[in-house]
Backbone as a printed PyTorch tensor [residue, N CA C, xyz], in Angstrom:
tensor([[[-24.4750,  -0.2210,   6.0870],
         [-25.4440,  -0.2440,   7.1810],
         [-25.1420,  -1.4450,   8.0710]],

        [[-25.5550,  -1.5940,   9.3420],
         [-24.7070,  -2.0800,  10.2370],
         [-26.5050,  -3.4550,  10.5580]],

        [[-25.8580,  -4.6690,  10.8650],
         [-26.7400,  -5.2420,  11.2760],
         [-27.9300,  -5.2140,  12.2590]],

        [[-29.0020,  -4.8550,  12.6090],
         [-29.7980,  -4.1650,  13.7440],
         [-29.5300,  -6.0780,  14.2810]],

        [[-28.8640,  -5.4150,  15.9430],
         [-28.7370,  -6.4330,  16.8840],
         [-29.5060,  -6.7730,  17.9740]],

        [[-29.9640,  -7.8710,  18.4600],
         [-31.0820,  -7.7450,  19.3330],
         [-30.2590,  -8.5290,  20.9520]],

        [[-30.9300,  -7.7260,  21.5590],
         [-29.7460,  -8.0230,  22.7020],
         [-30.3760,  -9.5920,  23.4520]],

        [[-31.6640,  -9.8850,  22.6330],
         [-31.9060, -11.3750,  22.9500],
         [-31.7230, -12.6970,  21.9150]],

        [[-30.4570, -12.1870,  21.2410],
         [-29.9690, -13.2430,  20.3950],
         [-29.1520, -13.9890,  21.1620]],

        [[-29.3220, -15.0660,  21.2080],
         [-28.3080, -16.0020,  22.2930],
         [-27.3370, -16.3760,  21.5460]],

        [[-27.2650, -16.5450,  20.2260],
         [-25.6550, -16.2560,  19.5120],
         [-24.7260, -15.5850,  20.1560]],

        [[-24.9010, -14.4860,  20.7240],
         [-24.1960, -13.0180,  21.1050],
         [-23.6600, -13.5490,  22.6840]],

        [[-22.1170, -14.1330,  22.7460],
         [-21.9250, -14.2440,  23.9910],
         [-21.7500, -13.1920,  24.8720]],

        [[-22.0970, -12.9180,  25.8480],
         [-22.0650, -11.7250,  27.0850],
         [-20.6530, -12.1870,  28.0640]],

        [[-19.5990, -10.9480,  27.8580],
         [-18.4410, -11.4850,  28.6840],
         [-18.7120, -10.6260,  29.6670]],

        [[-17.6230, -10.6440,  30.6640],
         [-17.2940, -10.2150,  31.6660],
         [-16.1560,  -8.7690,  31.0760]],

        [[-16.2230,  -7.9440,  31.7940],
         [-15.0420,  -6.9900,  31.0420],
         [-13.9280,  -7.0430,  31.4730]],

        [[-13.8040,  -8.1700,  32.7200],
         [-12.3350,  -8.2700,  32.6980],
         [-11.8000,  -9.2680,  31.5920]],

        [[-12.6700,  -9.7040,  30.6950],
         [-11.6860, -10.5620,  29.5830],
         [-11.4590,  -9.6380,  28.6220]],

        [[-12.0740,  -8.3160,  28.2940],
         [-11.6690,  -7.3230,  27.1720],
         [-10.4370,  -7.5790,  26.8440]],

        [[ -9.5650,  -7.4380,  28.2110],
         [ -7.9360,  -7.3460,  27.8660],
         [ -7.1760,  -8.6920,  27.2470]],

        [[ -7.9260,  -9.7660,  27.4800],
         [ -7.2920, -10.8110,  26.7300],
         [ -7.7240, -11.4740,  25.2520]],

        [[ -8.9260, -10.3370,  24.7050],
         [ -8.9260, -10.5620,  23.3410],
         [ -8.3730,  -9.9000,  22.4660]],

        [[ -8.3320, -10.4750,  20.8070],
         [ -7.9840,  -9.8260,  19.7220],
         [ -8.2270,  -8.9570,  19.2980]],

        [[ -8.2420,  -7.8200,  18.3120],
         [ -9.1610,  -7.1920,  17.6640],
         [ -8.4160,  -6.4470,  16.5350]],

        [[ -9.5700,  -7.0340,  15.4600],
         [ -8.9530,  -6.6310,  14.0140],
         [ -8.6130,  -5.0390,  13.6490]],

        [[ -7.1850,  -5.0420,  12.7770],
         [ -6.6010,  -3.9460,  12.5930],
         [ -7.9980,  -2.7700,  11.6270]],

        [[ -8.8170,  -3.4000,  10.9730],
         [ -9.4530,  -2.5170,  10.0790],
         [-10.6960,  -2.5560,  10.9990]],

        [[-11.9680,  -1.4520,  10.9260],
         [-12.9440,  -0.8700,  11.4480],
         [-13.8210,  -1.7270,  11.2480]],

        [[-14.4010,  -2.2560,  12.1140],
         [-15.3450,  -2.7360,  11.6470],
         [-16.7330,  -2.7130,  11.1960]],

        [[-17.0440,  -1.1680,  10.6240],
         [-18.1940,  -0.6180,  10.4540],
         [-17.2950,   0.3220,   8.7530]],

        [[-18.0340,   0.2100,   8.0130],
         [-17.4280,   0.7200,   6.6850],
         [-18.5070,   1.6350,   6.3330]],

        [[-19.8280,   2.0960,   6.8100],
         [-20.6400,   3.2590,   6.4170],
         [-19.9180,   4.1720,   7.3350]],

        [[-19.8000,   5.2110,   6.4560],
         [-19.1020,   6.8080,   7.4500],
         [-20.2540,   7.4560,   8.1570]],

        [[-21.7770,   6.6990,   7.8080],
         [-22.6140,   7.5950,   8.6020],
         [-22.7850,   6.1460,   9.5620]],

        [[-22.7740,   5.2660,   9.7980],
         [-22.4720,   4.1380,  10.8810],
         [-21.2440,   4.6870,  12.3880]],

        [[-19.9630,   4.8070,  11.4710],
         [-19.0840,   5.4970,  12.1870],
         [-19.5090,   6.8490,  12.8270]],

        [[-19.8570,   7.9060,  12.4440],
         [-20.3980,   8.7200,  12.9670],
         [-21.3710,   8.9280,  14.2270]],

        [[-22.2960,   7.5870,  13.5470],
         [-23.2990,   7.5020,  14.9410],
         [-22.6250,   6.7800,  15.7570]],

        [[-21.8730,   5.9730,  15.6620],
         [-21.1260,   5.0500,  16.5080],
         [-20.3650,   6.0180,  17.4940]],

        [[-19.8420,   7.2200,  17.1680],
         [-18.8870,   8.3000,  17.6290],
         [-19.6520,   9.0400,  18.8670]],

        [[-21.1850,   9.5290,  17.9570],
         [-22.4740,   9.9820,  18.9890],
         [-22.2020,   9.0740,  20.1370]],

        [[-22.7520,   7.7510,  20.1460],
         [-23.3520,   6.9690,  20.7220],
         [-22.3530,   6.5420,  21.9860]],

        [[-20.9990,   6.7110,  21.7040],
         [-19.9750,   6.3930,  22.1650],
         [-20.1450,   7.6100,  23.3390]],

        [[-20.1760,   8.6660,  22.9160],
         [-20.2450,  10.4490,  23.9760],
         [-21.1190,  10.1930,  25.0320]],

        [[-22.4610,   9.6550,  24.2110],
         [-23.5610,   9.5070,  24.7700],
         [-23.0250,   8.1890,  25.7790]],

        [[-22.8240,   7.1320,  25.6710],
         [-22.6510,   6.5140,  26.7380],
         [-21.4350,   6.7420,  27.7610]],

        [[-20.4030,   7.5600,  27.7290],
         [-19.6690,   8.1480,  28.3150],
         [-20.5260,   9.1210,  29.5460]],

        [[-20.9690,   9.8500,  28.9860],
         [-21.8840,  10.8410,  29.5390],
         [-22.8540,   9.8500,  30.4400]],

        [[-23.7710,   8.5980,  30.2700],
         [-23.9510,   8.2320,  30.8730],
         [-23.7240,   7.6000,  32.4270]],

        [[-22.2710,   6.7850,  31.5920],
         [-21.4500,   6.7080,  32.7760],
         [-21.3940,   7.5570,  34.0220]],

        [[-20.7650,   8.7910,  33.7410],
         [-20.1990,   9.5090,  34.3660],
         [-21.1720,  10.5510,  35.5520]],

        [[-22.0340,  10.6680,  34.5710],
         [-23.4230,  11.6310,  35.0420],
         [-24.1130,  11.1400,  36.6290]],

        [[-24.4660,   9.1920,  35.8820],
         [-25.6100,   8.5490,  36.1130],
         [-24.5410,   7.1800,  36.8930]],

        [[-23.4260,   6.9490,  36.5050],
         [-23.3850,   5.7250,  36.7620],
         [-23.4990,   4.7590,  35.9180]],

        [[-24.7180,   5.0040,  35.0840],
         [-25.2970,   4.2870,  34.3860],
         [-24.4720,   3.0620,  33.2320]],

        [[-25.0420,   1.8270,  33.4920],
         [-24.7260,   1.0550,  32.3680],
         [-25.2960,   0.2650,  31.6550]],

        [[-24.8040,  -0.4300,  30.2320],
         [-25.4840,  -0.3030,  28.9420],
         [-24.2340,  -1.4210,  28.3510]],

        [[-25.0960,  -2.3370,  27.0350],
         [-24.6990,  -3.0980,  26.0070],
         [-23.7460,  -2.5500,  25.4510]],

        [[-22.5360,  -2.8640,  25.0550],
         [-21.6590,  -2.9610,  24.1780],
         [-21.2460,  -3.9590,  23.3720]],

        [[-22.2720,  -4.2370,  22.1490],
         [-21.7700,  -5.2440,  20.9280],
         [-20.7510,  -4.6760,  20.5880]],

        [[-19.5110,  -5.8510,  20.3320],
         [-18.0940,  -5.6910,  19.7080],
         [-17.5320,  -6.8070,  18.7880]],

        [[-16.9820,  -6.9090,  18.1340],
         [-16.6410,  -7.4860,  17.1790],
         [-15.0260,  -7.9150,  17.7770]],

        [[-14.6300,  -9.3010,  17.8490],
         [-13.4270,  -9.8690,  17.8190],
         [-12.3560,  -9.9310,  16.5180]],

        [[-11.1930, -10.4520,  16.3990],
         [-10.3460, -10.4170,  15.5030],
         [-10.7760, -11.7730,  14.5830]],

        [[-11.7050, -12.4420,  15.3290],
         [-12.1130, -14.1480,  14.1360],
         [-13.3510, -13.7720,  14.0870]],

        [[-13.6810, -12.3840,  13.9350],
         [-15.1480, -12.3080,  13.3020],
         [-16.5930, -12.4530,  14.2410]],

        [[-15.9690, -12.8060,  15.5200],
         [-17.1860, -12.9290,  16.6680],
         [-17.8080, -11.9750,  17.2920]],

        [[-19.0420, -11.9040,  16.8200],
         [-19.9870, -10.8550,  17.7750],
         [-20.1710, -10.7520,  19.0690]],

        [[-19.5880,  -9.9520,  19.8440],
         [-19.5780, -10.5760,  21.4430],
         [-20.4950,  -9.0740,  22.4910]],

        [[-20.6300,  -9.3460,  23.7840],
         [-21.6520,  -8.2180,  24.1990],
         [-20.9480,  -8.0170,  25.6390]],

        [[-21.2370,  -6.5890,  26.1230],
         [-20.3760,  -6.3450,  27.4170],
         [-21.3640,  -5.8330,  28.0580]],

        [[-21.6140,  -5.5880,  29.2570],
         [-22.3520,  -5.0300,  29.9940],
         [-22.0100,  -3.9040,  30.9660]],

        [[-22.0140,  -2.9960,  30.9280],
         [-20.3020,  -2.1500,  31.6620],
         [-20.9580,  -0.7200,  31.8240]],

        [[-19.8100,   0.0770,  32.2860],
         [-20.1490,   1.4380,  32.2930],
         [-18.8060,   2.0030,  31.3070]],

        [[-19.1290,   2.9650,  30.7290],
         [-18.2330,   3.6010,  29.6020],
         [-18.0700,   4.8310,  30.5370]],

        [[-16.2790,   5.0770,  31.1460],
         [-15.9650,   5.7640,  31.3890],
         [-15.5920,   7.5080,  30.1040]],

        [[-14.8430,   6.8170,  29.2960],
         [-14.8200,   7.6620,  28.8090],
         [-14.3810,   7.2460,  27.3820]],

        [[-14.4810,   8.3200,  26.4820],
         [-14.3280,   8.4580,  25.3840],
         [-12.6720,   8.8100,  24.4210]],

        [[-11.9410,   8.5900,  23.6260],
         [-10.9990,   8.7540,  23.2890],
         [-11.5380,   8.7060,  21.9760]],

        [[-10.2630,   8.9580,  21.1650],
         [-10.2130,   8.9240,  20.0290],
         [-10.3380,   7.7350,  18.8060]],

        [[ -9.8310,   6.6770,  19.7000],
         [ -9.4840,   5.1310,  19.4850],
         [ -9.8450,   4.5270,  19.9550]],

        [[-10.1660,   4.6320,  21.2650],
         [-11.0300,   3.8070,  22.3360],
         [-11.6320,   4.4490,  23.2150]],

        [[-12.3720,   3.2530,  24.2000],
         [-13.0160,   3.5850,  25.3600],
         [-12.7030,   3.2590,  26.3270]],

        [[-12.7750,   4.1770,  27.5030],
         [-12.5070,   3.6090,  28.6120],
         [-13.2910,   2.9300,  29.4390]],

        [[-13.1680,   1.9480,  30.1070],
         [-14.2540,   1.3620,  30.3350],
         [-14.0900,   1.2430,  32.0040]],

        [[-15.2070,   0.7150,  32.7570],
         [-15.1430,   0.7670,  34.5870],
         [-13.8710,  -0.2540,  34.4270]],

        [[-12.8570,   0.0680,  35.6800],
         [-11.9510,  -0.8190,  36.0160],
         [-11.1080,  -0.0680,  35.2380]],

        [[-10.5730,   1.0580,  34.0660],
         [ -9.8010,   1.5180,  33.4330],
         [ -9.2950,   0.2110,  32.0350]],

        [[-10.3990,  -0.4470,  31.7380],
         [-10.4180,  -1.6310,  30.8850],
         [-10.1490,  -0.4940,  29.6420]],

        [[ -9.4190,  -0.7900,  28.8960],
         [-10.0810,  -0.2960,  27.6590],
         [-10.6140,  -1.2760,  26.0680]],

        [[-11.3840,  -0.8040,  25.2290],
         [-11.9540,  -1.5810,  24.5170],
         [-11.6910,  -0.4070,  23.1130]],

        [[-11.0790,  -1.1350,  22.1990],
         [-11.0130,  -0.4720,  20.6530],
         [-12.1600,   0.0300,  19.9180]],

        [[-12.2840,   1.4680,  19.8490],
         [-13.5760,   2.0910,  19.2240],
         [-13.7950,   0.9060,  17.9910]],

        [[-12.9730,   0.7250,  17.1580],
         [-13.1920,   0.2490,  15.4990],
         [-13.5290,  -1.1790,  15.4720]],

        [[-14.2300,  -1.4670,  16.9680],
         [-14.2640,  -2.9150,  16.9770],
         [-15.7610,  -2.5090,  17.9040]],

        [[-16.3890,  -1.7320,  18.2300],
         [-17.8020,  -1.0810,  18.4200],
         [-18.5260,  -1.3780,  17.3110]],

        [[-19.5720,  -2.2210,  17.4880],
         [-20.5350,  -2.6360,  16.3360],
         [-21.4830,  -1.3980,  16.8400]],

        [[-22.1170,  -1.8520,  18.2890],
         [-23.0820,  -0.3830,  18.3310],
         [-23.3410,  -0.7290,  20.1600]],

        [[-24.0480,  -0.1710,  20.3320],
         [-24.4020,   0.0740,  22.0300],
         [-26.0290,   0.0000,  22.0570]],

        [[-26.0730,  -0.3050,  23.4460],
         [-27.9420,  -0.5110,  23.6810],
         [-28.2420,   0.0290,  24.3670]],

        [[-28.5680,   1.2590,  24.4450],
         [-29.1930,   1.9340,  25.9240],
         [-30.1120,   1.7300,  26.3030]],

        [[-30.4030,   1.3520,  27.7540],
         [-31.5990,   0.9450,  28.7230],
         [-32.4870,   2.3860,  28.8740]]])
C-alpha cells in the first residue's frame, strides 16, 4: 500500500517539468502492491484523458533515483506503456509514479 500523500506537505518539492529530463530514476518500480500498480495504470488514462479532453492539469508525485519524493504540476499528454507523456513532449517514467491528485 502506497503512502496517502498530501499535496500540503512542504517536504514534497514542486519542480518545474522542464527539469523531468535532468533527473534520475530508479531501475525497479516504485510501487510493489499489483493492486497500487493497477490503480496507478487507471489513474495514469484518467489523467491523460484529462489532458487531452479538458486541457486540464493535476499533481504528479514521483519518486527520484536517491529516494526523493518530488511533485509536478503539468498536463499528461499521454499514456504509454512505460511512460508518460507530458506538455512540452517531456516524458516522465510510469515506475517512478507514486500517484496523481486530481483537482
Amino acid at each position: 500500500m502506497i503512502p496517502e500523500i498530501k499535496p500540503t506537505d512542504a517536504a514534497i518539492e514542486t519542480l518545474d517539468k522542464e527539469v523531468i529530463p535532468t533527473l534520475r530514476f530508479a531501475a525497479q518500480d516504485v510501487l510493489t502492491d499489483p493492486v497500487a500498480v493497477k490503480r496507478r495504470r487507471h489513474d495514469a488514462e484518467r489523467a491523460a484523458t484529462l489532458g487531452n479532453a479538458y486541457h486540464g492539469k493535476l499533481d504528479i508525485y514521483f519518486q527520484t533515483a536517491d529516494g526523493a519524493t518530488k511533485r509536478v504540476y503539468t498536463t499528461v499528454w499521454a499514456t504509454h506503456e512505460e511512460y508518460l507523456t507530458l506538455k512540452s513532449g517531456i516524458s516522465l517514467p510510469l515506475r517512478a509514479v507514486l500517484s496523481f491528485d486530481f483537482y
